[in-house]
SEDRENLO-222582 format. One record per residue: z, y, x of N, C-alpha, C in turn; residue number from 1. Coordinates in pm, whole numbers, plus 50000, padded with zeros to 5 digits. Example, Ala and Ser with C-alpha at 12.3 -4.5 7.8 and 13.67 -1.06 7.14 Angstrom:
REM residues 2
- n_Z/n_Y/n_X/ca_Z/ca_Y/ca_X/c_Z/c_Y/c_X/num
- 50780/49431/51319/50780/49550/51230/50780/49670/51320/1 .
- 50708/49775/51285/50714/49894/51367/50787/50003/51290/2 .
//
This chain:
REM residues 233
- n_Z/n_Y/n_X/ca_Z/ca_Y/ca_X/c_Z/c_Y/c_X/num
- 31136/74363/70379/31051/74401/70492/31135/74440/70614/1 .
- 31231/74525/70594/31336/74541/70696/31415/74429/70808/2 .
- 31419/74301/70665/31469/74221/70768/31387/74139/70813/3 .
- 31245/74130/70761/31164/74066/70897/31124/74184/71015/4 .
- 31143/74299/71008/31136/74402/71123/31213/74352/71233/5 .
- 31366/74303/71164/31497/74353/71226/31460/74206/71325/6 .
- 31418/74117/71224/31406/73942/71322/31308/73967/71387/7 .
- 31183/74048/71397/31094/74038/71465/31095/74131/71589/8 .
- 31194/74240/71596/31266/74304/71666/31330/74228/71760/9 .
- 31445/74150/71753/31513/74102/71797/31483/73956/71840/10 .
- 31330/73916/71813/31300/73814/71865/31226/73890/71994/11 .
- 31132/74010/71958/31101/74053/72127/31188/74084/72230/12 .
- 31332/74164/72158/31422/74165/72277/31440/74048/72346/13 .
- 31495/73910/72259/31514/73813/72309/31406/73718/72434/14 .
- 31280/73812/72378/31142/73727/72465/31150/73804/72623/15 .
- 31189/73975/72594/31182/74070/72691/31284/74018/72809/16 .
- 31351/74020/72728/31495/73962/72813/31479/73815/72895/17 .
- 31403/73729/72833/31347/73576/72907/31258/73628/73030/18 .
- 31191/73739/72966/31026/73743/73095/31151/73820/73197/19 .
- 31191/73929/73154/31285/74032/73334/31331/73908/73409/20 .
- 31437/73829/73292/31513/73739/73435/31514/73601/73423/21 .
- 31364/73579/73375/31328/73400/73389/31391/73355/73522/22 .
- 31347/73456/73607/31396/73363/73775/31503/73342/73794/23 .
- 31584/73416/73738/31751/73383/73737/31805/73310/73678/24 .
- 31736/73279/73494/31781/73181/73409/31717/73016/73452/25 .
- 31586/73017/73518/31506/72910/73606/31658/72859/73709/26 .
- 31671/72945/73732/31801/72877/73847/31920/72856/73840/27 .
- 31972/72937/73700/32084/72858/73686/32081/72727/73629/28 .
- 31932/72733/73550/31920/72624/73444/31892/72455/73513/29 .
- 31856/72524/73678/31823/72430/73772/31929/72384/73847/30 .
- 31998/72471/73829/32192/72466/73886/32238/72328/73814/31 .
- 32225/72406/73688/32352/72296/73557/32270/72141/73556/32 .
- 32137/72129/73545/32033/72003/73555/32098/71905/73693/33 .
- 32106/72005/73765/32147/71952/73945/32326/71915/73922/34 .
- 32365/71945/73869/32509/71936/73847/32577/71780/73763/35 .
- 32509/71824/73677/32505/71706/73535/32457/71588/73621/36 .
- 32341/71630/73673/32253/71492/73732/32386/71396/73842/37 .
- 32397/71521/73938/32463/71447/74020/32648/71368/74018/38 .
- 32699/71480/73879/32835/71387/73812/32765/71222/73783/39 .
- 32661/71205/73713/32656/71089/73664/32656/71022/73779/40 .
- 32545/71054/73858/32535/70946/73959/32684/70930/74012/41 .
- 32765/71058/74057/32912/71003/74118/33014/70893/74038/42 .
- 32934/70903/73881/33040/70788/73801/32982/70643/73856/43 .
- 32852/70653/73831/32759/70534/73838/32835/70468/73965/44 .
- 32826/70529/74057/32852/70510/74196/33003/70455/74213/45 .
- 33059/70580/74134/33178/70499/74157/33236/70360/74100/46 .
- 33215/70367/73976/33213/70265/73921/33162/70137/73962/47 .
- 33071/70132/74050/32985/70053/74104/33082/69991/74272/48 .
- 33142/70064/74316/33239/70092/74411/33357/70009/74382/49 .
- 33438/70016/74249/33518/70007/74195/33563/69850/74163/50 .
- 33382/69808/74104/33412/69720/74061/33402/69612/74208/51 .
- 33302/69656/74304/33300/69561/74383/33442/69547/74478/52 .
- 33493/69656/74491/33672/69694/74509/33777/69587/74451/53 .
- 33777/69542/74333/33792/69438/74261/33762/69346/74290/54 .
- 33657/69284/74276/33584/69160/74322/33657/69113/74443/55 .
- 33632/69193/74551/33722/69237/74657/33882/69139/74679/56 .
- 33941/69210/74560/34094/69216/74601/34089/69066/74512/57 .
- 34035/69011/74451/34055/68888/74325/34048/68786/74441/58 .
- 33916/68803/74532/33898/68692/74652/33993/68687/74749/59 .
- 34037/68756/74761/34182/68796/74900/34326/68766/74815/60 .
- 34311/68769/74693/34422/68732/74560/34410/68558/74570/61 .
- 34282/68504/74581/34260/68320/74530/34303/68299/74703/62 .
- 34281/68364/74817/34289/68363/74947/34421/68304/75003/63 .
- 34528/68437/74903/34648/68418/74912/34715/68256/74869/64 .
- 34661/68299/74743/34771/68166/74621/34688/68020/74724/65 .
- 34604/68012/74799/34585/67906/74833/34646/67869/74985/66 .
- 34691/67989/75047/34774/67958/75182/34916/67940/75119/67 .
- 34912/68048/74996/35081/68024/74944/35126/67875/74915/68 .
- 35005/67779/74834/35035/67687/74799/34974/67578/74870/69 .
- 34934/67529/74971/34880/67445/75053/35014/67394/75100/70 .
- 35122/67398/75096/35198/67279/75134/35284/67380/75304/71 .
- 35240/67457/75295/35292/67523/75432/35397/67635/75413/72 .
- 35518/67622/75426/35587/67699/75373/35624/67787/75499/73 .
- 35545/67786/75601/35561/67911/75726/35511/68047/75687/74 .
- 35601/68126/75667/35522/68254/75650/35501/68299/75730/75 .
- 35565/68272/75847/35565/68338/75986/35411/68284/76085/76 .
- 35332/68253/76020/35207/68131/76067/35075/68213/76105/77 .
- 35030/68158/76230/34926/68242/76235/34838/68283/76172/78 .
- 34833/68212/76071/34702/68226/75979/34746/68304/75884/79 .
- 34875/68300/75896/34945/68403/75746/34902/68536/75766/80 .
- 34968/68536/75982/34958/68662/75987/34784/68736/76039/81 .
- 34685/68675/76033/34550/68717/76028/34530/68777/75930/82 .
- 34581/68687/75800/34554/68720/75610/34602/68857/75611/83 .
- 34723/68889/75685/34804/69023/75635/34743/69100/75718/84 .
- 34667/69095/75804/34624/69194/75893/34496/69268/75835/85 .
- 34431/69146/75757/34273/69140/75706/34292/69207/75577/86 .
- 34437/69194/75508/34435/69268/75339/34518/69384/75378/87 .
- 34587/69408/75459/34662/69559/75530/34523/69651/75532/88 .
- 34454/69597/75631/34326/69688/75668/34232/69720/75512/89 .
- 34227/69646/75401/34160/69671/75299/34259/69764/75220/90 .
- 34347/69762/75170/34488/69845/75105/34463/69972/75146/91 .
- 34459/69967/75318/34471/70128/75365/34366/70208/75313/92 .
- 34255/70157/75283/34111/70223/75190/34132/70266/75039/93 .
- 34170/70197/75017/34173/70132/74849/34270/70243/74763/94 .
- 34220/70244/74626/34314/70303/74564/34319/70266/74413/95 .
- 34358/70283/74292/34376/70189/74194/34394/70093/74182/96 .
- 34341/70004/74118/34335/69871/74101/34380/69808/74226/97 .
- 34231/69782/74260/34243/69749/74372/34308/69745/74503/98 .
- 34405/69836/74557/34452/69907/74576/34620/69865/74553/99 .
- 34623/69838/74486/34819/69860/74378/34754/69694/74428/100 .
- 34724/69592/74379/34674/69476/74381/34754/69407/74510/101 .
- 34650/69512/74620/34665/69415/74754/34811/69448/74829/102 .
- 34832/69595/74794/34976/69596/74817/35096/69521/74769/103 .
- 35072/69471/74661/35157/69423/74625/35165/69281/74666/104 .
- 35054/69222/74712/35034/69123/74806/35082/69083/74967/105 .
- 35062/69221/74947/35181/69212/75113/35311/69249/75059/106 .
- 35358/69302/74955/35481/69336/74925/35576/69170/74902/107 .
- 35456/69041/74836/35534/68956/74810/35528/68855/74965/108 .
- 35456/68906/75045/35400/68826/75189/35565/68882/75277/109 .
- 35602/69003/75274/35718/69015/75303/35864/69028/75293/110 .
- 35797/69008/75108/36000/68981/75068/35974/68803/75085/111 .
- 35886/68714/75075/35849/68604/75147/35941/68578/75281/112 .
- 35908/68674/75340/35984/68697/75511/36114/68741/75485/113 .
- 36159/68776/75419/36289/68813/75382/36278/68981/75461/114 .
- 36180/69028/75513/36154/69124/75578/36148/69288/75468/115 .
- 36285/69292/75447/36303/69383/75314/36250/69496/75347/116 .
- 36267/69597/75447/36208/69730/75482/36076/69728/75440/117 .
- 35986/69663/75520/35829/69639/75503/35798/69559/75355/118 .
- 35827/69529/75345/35841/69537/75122/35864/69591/75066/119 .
- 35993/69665/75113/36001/69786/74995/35886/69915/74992/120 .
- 35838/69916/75175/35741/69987/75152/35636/69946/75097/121 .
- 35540/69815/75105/35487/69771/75075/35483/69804/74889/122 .
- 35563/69750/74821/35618/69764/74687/35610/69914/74620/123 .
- 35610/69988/74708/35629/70167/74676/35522/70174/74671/124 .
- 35412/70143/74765/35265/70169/74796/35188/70137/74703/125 .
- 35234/70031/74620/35179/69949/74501/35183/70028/74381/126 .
- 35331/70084/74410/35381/70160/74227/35273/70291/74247/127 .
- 35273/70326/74383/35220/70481/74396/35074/70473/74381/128 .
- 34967/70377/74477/34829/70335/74412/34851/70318/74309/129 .
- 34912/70205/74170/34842/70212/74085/34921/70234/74007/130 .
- 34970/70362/73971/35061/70448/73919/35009/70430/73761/131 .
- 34886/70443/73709/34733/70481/73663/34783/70338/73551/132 .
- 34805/70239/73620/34785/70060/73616/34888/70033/73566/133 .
- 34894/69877/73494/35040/69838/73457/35088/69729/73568/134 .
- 34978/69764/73701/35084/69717/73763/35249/69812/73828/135 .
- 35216/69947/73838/35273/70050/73839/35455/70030/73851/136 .
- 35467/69963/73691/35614/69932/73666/35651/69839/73740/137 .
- 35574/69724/73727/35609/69575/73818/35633/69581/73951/138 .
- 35567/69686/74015/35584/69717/74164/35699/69803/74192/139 .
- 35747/69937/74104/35896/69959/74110/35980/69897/74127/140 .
- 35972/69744/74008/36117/69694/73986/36120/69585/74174/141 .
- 35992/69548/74182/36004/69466/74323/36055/69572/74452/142 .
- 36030/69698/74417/36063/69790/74528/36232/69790/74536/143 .
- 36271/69811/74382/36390/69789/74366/36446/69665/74418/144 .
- 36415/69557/74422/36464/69436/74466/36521/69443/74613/145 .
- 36409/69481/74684/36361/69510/74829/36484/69590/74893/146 .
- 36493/69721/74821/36614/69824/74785/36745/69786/74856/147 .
- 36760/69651/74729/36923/69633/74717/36904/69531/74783/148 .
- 36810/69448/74834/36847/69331/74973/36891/69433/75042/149 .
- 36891/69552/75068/36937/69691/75216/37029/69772/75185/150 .
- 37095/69708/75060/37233/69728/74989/37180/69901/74976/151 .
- 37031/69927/74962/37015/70102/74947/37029/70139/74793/152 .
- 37189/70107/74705/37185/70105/74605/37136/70173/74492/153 .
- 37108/70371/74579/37094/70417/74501/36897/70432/74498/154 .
- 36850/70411/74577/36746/70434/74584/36673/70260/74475/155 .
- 36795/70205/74522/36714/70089/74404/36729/70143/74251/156 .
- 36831/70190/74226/36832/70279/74076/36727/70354/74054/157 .
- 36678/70454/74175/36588/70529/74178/36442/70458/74094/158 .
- 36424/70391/74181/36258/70265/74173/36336/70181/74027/159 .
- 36429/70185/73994/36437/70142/73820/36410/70232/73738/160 .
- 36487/70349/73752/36447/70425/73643/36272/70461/73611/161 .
- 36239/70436/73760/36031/70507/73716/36006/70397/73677/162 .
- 36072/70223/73696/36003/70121/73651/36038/70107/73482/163 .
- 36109/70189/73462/36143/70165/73274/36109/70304/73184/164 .
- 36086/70390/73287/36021/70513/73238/35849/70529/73233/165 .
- 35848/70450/73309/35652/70403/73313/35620/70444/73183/166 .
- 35438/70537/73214/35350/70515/73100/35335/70379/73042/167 .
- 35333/70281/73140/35288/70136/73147/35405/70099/73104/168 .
- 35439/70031/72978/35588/69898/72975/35564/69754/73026/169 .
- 35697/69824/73103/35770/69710/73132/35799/69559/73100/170 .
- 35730/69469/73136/35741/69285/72997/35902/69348/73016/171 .
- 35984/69346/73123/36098/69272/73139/36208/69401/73133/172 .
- 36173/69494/73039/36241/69611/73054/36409/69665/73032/173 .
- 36418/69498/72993/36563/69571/72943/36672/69476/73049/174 .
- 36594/69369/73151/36647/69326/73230/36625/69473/73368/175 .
- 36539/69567/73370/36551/69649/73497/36646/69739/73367/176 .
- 36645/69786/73284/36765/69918/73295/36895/69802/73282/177 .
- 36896/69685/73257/37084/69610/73286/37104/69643/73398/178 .
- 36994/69627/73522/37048/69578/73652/37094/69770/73722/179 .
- 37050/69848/73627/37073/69971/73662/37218/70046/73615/180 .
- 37243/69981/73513/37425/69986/73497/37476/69890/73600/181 .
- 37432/69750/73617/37494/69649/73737/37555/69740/73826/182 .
- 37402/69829/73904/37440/69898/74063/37475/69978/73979/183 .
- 37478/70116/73882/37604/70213/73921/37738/70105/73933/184 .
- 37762/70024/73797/37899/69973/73839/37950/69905/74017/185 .
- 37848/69845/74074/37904/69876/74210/37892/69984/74299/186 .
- 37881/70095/74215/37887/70166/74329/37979/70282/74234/187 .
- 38104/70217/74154/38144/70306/74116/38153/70397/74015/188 .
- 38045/70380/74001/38029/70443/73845/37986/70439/73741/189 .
- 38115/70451/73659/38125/70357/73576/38113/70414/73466/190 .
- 38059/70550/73422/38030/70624/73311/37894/70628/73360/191 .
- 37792/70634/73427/37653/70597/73451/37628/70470/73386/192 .
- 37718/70375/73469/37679/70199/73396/37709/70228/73210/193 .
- 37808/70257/73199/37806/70238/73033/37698/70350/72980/194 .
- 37669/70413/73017/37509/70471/72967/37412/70398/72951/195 .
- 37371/70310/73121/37236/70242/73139/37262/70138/73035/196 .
- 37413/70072/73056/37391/69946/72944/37397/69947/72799/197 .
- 37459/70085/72764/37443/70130/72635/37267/70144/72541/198 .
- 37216/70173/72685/37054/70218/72661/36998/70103/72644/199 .
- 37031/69980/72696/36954/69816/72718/36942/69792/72537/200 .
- 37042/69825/72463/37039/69807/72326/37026/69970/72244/201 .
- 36996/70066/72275/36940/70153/72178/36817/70146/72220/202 .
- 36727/70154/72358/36578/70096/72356/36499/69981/72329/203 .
- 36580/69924/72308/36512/69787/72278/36620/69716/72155/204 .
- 36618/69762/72048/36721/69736/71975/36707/69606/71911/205 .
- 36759/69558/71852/36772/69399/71755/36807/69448/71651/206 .
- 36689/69486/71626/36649/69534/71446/36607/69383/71349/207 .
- 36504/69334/71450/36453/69204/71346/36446/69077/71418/208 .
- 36572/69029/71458/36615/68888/71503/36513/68773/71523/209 .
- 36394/68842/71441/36316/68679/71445/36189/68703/71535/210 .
- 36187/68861/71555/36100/68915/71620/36140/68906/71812/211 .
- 36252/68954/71805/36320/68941/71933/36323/68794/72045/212 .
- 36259/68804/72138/36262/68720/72261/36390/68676/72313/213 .
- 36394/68578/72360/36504/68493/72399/36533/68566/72524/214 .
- 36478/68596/72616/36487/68696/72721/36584/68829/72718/215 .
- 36509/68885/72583/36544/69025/72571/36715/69004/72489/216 .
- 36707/68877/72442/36848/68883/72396/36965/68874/72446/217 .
- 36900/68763/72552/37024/68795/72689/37035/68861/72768/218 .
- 36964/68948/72789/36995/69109/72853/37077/69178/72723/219 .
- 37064/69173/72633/37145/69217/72555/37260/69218/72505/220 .
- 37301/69030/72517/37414/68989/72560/37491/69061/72684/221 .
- 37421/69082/72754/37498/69076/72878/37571/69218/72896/222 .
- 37472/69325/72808/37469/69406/72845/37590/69493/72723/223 .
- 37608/69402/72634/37728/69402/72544/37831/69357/72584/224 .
- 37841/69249/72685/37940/69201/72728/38050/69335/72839/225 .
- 37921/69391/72906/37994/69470/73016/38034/69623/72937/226 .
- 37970/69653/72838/37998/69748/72770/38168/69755/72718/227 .
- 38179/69628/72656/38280/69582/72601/38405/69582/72757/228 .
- 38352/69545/72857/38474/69489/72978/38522/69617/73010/229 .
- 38396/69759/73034/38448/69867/73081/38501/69956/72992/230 .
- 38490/69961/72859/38520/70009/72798/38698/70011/72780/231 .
- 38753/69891/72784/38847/69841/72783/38929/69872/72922/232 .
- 38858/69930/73024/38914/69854/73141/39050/70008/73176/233 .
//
């Protein structure tokens, strides 16, 4: 009998307590409803944003490969430079996907031009939008490229190491940490290089020969070869 007292007790507190501050629990409860409601819609929305963002950059992507390949090898062409004006102005909006995408579209529109500064930025803009993306790595190692056309050796090391440290891997990863012993060795240093090239074969090792890419083996070669030259030297 006690403990239906004690529940029937404690169900009026619980009722007492609803009637004093319904108006307060009415409004927070109208708060969290209003809250919830309006996250979804911001996914819906965005998502919806996102994808047409995409759509977007795929048409300005078929835009490209068809001025690239039409037989006109002027990059310097008026029509080139409308295209870059028209996907510059979309990039500056954009972020993810979409975003990393078109930059990297002008990144290849101006190592095209041999116009290394404005690529490498271009290329940075790419790794930094779609950081998220696997385009991320791919746009480092081109930043890096960009880099060392401006003989800026160390800053091309720089844009290697985030391109082989990526969440995202690298296809070509053991060709960006070779080329990162390459530049320390021109620039000297030569206990950095026998690190980076030491690393080309403890990260990517040749454990199972039959598994291993023809690619990855000659970075491996190569990268045994210089191990072996400085070691000696």
């Amino acid at each position: 009998m006690e403990t239906n007292k004690e529940k029937t007790s404690l169900g009026d507190k619980i009722n007492d307590f609803i009637q004093k501050n319904r108006k307060g629990i009415f409004i927070s409860l109208g708060v969290i409803v209003a809250a919830v409601a309006g996250l979804i819609a911001w996914f819906l929305i965005s998502d919806s944003v996102n994808k047409k963002a995409i759509a977007a950059v795929e048409e300005l992507s078929a835009e490209y490969e068809r001025l690239h390949s039409s037989g006109n090898s002027d990059y310097y062409s008026a029509e080139m430079d409308v295209f870059l004006a028209k996907i510059q102005s979309f990039a500056d909006n954009k972020r993810g996907f979409p975003g990393s995408k078109a930059w990297s579209i002008i990144g290849h529109i101006y190592s095209d031009r041999g116009q290394w500064a404005q690529a490498e930025e271009a290329w940075l803009k790419s790794a930094q939008t779609g950081e998220k993306t696997y385009l991320g790595p791919i746009a480092y190692f081109q930043a890096a490229v960009a880099a060392e056309e401006q003989s800026k050796l160390e800053k091309a090391i720089e844009y290697l190491e985030k391109c082989v440290s990526h969440n995202f891997e690298f296809p070509d990863g053991p060709r960006a940490q070779f080329n990162i012993g390459r530049l320390y060795e021109q620039l000297g240093n030569y206990n950095a290089a026998l690190d980076a090239y030491r690393d080309v074969m403890i990260k990517w090792p040749w454990e199972r020969p039959e598994t291993i890419s023809q690619n990855m083996l000659i970075w491996q070669n190569l990268a045994r070869n210089q191990i072996i030259k400085l070691e000696v030297r």
